[in-house]
N, C-alpha and C positions, 0 to 999 in steps of 0.2 A: 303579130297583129293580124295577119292573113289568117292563122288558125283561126286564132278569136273569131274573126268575122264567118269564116265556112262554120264552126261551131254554133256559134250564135243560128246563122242560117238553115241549118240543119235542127235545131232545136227547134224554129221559129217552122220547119218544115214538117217536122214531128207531130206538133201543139199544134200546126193549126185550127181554127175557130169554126165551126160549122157556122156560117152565116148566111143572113140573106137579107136585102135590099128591101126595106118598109118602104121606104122616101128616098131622097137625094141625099139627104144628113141624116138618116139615123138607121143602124144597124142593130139586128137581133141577133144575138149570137149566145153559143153557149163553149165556157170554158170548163174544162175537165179536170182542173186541181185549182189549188189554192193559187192568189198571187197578188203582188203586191204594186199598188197603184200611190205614187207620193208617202211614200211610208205607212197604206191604209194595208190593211190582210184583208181581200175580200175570199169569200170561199167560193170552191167550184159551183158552178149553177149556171144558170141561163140569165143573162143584161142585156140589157137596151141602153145603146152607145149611141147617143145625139150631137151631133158635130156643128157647129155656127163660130164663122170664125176662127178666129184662134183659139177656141175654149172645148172642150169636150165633159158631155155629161156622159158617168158610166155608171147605171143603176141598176137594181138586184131586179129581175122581173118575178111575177108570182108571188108578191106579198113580200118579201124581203125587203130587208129596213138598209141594205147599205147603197151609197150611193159618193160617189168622188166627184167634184169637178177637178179638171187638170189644162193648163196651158201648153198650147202647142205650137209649131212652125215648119211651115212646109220642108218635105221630105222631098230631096232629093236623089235618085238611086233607081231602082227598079222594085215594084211590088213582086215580094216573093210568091205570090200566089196569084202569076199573070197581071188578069185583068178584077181577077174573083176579090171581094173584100176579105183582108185578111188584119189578124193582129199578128202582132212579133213580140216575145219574149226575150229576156234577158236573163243566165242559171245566172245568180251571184249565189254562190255556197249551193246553201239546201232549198232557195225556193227559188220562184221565176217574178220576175219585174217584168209588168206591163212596157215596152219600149216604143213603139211603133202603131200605126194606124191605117188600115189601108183599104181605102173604099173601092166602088164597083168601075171606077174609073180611069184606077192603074193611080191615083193621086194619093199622096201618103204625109203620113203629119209625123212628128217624133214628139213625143210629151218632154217640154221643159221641165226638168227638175226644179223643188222648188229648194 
């Protein structure tokens, strides 16, 4: 389980998200490969992550049609990217699962499976 987690972390270290802070709830970020949100494949590109709640909207920015909404619950732990907003990954086999959330505040959500 320890592996798992340093792997995980180190993956999630890897991938990080180039982000930056629009508002207090929504993040521009752009991911570098494919990955998979509640069973959705979105492709690598640039999204706009809107946070309210329990609820997270993750949408294709620049005219891109896809967009998830996902239920979330505070994270407990330490943001691995300090205090900087960050996403976390999950390898299962060949791709990477959205797992984690983490904004300009050190506060982090983990998306509920649905």
């Amino acid at each position: 389980m320890r592996t798992l987690f340093k792997t995980s972390l180190l993956i999630a270290a890897a991938f990080l998200c180039t982000a930056r802070v629009a508002q207090a709830s929504t993040l521009e970020i752009t991911v570098p490969f494919p990955f998979v949100v509640n069973g959705h494949t979105l492709p690598a590109g640039q999204y706009r992550l809107d946070h309210e709640g329990a609820v997270v909207l993750l949408s294709q920015e620049h005219g891109g049609h896809e967009a998830v909404y996902v239920l979330t619950r505070p994270e407990t732990g330490r943001d691995p990217a300090g205090e900087k907003p960050a996403l976390t990954f999950r390898r299962d086999e060949n791709q990477y699962r959205l797992a984690d959330v983490w904004d300009h505040d050190g506060q982090g959500w983990v998306l509920v499976p649905r």
